[in-house]
C-alpha positions as a Markdown table, in Angstrom:
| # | Residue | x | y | z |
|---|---|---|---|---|
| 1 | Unk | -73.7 | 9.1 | -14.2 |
| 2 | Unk | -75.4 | 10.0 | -17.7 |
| 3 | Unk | -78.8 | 7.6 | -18.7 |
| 4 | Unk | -78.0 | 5.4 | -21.1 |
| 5 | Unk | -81.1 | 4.9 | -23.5 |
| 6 | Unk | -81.4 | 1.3 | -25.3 |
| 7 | Unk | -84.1 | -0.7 | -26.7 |
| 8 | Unk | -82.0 | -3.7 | -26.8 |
| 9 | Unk | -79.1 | -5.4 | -24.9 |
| 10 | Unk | -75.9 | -7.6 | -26.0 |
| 11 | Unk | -74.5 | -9.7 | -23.3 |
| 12 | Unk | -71.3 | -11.2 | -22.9 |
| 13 | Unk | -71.5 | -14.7 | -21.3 |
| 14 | Unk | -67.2 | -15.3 | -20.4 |
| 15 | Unk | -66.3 | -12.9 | -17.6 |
| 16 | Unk | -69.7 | -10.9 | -17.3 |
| 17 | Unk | -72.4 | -13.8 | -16.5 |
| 18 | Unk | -70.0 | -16.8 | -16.6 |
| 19 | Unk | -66.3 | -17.4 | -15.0 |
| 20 | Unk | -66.0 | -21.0 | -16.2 |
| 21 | Unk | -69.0 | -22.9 | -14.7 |
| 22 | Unk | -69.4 | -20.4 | -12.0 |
| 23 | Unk | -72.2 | -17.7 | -12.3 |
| 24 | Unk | -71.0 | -14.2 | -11.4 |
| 25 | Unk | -72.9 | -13.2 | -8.3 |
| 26 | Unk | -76.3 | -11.1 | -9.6 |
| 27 | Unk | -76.0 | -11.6 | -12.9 |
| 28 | Unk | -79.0 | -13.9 | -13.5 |
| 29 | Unk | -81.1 | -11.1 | -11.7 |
| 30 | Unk | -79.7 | -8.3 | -13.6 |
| 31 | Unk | -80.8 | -9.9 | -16.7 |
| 32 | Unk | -84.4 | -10.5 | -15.3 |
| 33 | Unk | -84.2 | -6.9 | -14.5 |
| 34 | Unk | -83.3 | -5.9 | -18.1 |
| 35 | Unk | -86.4 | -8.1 | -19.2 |
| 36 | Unk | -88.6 | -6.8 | -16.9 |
| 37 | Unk | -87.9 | -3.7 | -18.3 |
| 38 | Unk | -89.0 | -4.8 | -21.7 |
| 39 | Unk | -85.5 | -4.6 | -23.1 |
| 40 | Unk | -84.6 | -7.2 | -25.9 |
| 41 | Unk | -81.7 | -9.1 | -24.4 |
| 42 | Unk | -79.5 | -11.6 | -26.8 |
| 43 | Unk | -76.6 | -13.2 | -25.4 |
| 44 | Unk | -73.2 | -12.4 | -27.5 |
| 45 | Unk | -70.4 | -14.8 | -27.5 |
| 46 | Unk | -66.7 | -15.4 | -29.2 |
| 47 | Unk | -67.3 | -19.6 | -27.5 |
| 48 | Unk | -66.9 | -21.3 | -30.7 |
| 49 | Unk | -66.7 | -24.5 | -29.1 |
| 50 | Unk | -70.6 | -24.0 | -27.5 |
| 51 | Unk | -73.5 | -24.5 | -30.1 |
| 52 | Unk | -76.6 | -22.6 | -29.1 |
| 53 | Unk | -78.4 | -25.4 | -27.6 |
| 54 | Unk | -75.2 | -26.2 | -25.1 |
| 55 | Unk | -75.0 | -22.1 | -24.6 |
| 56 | Unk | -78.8 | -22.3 | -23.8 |
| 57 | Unk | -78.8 | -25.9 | -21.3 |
| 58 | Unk | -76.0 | -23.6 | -19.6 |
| 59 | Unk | -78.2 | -20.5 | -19.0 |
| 60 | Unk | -81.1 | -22.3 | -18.4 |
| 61 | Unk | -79.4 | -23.9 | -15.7 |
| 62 | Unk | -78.4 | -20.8 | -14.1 |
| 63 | Unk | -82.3 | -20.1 | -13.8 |
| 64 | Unk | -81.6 | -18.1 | -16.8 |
| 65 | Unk | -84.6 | -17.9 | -19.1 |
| 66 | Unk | -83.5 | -17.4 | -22.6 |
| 67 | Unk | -84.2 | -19.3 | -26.4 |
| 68 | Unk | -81.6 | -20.2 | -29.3 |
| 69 | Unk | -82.9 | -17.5 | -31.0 |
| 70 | Unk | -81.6 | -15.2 | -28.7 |
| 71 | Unk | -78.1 | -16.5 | -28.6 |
| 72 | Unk | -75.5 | -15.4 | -31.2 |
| 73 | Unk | -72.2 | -17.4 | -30.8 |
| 74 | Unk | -68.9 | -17.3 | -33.1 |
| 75 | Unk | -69.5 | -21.0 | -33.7 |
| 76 | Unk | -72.9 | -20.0 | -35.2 |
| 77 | Unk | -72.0 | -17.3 | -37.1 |
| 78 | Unk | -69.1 | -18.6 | -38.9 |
| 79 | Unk | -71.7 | -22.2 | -39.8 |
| 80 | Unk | -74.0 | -19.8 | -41.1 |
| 81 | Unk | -70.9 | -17.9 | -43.4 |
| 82 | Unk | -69.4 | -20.5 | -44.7 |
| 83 | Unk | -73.1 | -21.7 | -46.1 |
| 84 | Unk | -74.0 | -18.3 | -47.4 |
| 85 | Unk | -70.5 | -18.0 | -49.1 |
| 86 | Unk | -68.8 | -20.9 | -49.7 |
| 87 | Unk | -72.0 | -23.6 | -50.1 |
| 88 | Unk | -70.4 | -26.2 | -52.0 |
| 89 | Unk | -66.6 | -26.1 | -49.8 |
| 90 | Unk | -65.6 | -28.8 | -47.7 |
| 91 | Unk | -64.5 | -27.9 | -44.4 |
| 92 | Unk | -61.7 | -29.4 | -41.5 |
| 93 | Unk | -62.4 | -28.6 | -37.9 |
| 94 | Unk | -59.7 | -27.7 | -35.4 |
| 95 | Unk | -62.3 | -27.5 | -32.8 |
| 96 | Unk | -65.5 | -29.4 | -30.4 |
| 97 | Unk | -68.4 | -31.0 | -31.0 |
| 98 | Unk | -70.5 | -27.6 | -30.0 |
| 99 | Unk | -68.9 | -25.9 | -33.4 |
| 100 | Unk | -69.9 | -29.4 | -35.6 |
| 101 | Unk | -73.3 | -29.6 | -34.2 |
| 102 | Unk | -73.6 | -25.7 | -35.8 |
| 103 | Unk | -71.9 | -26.6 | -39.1 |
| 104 | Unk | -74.0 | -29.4 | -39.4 |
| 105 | Unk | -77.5 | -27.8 | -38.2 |
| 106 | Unk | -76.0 | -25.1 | -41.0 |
| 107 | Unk | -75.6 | -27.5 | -43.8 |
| 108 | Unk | -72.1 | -27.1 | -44.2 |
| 109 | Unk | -69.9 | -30.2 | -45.4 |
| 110 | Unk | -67.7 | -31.8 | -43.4 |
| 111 | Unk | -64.1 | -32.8 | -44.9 |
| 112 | Unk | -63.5 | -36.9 | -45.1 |
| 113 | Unk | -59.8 | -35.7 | -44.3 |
| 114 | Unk | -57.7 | -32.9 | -44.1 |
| 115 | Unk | -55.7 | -32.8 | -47.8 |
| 116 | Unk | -59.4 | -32.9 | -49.0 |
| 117 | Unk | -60.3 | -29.3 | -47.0 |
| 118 | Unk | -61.0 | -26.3 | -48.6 |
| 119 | Unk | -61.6 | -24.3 | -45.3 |
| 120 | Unk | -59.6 | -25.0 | -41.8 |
| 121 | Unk | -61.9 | -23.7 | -38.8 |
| 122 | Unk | -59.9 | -23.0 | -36.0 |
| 123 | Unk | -61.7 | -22.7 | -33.1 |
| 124 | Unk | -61.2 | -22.9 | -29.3 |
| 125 | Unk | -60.2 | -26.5 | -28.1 |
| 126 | Unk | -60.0 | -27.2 | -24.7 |
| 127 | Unk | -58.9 | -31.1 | -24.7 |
| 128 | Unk | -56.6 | -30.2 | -27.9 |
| 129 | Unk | -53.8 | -33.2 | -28.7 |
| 130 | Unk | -51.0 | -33.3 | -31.0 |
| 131 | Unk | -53.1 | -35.8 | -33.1 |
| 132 | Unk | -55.5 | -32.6 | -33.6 |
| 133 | Unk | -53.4 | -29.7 | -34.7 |
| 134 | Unk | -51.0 | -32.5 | -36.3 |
| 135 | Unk | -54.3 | -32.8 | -39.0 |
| 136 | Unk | -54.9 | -29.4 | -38.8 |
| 137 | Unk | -51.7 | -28.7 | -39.7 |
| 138 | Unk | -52.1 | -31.3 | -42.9 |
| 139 | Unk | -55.1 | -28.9 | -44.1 |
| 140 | Unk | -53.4 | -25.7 | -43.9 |
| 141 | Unk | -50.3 | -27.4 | -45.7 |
| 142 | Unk | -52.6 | -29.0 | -48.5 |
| 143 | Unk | -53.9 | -25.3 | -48.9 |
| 144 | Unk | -57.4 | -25.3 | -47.0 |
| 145 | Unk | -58.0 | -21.3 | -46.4 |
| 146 | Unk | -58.0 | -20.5 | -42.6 |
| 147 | Unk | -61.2 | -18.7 | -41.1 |
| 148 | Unk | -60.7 | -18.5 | -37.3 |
| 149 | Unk | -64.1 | -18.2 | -34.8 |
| 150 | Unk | -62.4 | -15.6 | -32.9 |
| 151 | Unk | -58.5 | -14.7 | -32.2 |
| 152 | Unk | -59.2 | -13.6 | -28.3 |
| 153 | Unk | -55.5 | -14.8 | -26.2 |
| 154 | Unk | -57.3 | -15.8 | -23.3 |
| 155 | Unk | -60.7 | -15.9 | -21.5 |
| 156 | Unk | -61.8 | -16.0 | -17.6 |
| 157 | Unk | -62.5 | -19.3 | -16.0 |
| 158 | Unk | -62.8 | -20.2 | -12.4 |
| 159 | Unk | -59.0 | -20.5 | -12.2 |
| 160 | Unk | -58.0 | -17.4 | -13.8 |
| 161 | Unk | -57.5 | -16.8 | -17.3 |
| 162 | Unk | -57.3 | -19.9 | -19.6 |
| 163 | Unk | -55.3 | -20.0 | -23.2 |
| 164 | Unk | -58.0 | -18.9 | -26.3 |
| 165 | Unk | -58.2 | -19.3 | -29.8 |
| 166 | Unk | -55.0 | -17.5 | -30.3 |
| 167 | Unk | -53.1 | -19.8 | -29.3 |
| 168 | Unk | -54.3 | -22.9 | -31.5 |
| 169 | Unk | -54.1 | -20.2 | -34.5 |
| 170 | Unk | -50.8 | -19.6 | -33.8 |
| 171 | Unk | -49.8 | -22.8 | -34.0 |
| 172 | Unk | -50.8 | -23.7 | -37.4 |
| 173 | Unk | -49.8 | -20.2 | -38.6 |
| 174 | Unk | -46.4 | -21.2 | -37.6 |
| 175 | Unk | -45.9 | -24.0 | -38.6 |
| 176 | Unk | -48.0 | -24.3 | -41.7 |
| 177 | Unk | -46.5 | -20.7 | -43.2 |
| 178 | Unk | -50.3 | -20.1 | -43.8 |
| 179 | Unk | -52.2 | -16.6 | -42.7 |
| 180 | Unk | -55.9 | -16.9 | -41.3 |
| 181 | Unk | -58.0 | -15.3 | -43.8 |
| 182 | Unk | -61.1 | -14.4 | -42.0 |
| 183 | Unk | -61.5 | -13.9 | -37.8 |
| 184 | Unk | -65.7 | -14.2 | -37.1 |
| 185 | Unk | -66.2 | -13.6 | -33.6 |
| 186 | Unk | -66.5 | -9.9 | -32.0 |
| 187 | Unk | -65.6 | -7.3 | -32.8 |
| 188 | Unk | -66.4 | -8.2 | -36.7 |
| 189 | Unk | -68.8 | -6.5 | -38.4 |
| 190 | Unk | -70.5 | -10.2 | -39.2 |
| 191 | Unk | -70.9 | -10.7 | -35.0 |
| 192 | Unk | -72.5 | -7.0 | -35.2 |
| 193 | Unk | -74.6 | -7.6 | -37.9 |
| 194 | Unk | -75.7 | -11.4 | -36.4 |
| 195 | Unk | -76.4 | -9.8 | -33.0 |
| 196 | Unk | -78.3 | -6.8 | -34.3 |
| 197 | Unk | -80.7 | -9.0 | -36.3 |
| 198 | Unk | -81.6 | -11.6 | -33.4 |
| 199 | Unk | -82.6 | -8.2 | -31.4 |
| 200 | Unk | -84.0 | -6.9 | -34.4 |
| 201 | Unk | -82.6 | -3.7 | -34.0 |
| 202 | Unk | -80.1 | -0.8 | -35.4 |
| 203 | Unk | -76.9 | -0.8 | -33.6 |
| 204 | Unk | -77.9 | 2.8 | -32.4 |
| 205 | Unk | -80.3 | 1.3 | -30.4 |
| 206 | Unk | -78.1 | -1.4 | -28.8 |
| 207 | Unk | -76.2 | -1.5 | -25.9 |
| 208 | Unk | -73.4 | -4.3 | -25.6 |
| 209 | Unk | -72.1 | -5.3 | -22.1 |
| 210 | Unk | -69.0 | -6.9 | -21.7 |
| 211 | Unk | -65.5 | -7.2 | -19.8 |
| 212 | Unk | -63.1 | -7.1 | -23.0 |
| 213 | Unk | -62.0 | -4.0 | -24.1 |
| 214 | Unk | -60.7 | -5.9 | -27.8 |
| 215 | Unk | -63.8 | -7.5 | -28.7 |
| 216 | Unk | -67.1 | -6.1 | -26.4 |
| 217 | Unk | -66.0 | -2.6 | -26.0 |
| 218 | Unk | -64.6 | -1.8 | -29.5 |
| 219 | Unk | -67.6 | -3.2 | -31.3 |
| 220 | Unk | -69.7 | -1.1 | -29.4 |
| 221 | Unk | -67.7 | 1.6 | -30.7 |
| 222 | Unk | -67.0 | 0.8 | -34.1 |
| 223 | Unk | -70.8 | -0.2 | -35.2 |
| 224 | Unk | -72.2 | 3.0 | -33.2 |
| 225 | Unk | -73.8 | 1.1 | -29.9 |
| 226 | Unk | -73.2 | 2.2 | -26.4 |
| 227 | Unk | -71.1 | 0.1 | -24.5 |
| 228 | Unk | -70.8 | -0.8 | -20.4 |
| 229 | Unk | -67.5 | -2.5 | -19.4 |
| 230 | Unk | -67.7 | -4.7 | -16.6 |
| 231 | Unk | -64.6 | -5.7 | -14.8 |
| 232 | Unk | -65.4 | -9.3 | -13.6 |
| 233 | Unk | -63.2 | -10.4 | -16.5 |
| 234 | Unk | -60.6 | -9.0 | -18.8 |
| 235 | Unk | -60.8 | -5.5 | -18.6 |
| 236 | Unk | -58.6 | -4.1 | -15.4 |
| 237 | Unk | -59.8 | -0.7 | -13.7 |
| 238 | Unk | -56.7 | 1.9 | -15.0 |
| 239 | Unk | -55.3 | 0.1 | -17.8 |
| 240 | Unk | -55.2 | 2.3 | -21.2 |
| 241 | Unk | -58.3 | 1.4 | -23.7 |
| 242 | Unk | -58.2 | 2.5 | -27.0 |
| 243 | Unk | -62.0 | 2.3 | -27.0 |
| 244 | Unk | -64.1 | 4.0 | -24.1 |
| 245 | Unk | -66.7 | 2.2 | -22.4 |
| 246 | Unk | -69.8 | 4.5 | -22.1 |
| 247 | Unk | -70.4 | 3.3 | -18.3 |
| 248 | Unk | -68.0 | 1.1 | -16.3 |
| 249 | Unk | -69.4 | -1.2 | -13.7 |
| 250 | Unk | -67.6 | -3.1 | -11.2 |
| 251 | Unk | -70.1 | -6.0 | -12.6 |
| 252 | Unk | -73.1 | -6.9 | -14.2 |
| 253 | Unk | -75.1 | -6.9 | -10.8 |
| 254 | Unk | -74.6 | -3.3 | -10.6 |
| 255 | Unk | -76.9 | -2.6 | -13.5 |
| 256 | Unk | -80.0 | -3.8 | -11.3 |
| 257 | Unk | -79.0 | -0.5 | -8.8 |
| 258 | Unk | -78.8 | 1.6 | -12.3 |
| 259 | Unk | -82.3 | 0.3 | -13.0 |
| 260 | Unk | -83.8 | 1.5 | -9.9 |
| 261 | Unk | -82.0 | 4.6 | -10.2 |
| 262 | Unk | -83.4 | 5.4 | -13.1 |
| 263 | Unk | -80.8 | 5.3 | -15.3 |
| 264 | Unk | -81.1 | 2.9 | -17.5 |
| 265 | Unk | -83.7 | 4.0 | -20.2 |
C-alpha cells in the first residue's frame, strides 16, 4: 500500500465514526491515534439537523476529545452563507432545532411565516409532519429561493439506511414547481473551503475520510486532497465509483494498523 502523506485530516461522522447512536468499533482510538501523531483532525459532516455544540456533546460522549472549532457541519456552513450573502433576508426552516441554533448563533433572521420568506432551508428532519412541509410548501409557492444543507438519499443508522435530505427536497420540488438553488453540504466547494480553514490548511495537504463515494470521496477529488474510503457505511466493496478513493479500508479502526505500519505520514 502506498504512504499517504497529510498534515491534516477530515472525518466523516455518519457511517465512519457513527451508525446512528452507535460508535463504530475503533474509531474513537483511531482518532486518538491521528492526534497523537500531531495530525490536525476536524470532523466533516452533511448533518444539518446537528449544531456544533450537539455534534460536540455526541463526540465527547464517545470519549472523543474534540472543540466546535473543529467541527464543520452543513447546518453551520449554510448559517454562516446566508449571513455573508444574503444579511438582510429572512429565512423559513424545513428542518431541527440543531440548524436554528446555527442560524441564530450566525445572525441570520428568522421568517414570522412562510409567505414572508425569502430563503427556504431544507434540511434533514427526522420527526417531519405534514404540518411542516405543508409550510414549507407555502414558502416555496410565495417564491422564498430554495438552498438545501445537503441532497444525500440516505445515511447509515443502527437500522440500516434511513431516508436523507433528498427526500424532504423532493417534496417541495414537486409540489411547489420550485428548483433548489444552492445544495451546501459535501462535496461543495463552500464545505471544502469551511473544512480547509478550521484545519488551516491547503486541500493538498488534507486528507478526507469517509464512506460515501458522492459527497466524501468526490470532494477529495475534486479540491485536490487524498481520500480513504471506508466501507462501514455507504460505499459497497465492487460497486463502480466515478471517483477513486486513494486507500480503501474495511473501517476507520484499520487506520491505527496503517499508523504503526508506517504508512500514514
Amino acid at each position: 500500500m502506498a504512504k499517504l502523506d497529510a498534515a491534516g485530516f477530515l472525518i466523516d461522522l455518519d457511517g465512519t465514526v457513527f451508525r446512528g447512536r452507535e460508535l463504530i468499533d475503533g474509531a474513537k482510538e483511531a482518532v486518538h491515534t491521528l492526534q497523537s501523531l500531531g495530525k490536525a483532525v476536524v470532523f466533516l459532516s452533511n448533518r444539518g439537523n446537528l449544531s456544533r455544540a450537539m455534534c460536540r456533546k455526541k463526540l465527547l460522549g464517545a470519549g472523543i476529545r474534540t472543540d466546535e472549532r473543529s467541527i464543520v457541519l452543513s447546518s453551520s456552513v449554510t448559517a454562516s452563507f446566508l449571513k455573508k450573502h444574503y444579511p438582510l433576508s429572512k429565512v423559513w426552516v424545513l428542518g431541527e432545532k440543531g440548524l436554528t441554533d446555527e442560524l441564530a448563533l450566525a445572525g441570520v433572521v428568522l421568517a414570522q411565516n412562510p409567505q414572508a420568506a425569502d430563503w427556504l432551508v431544507i434540511s434533514l428532519h427526522e420527526t417531519v409532519t405534514y404540518k411542516d412541509l405543508n409550510l414549507a410548501f407555502k414558502a416555496a409557492s410565495s417564491g422564498a429561493r430554495i438552498i438545501a444543507t445537503n441532497k444525500d438519499r440516505s445515511f447509515p443508522n443502527e437500522g440500516g439506511h434511513a431516508i436523507d435530505v433528498a427526500g424532504m427536497i423532493g417534496a417541495i420540488e414537486a409540489s411547489a414547481g420550485a428548483k433548489t438553488e444552492l445544495v451546501i453540504g459535501k462535496p461543495s466547494w463552500l464545505m471544502a473551503e469551511a473544512a480547509c480553514e478550521a484545519l488551516g490548511l491547503p486541500p493538498e495537504e488534507c486528507a478526507i475520510i469517509g464512506d460515501s463515494l458522492e459527497s466524501d470521496i468526490a470532494m477529495g477529488r475534486l479540491y485536490g486532497m487524498k481520500s480513504i474510503l471506508v466501507l462501514t457505511g455507504s460505499a459497497k466493496l465492487g460497486e463502480p465509483r466515478l471517483y477513486e478513493p486513494d486507500i480503501v479500508l474495511d473501517s476507520i479502526k484499520d487506520l491505527t494498523e496503517l499508523a504503526k505500519e508506517g504508512i500514514l505520514l
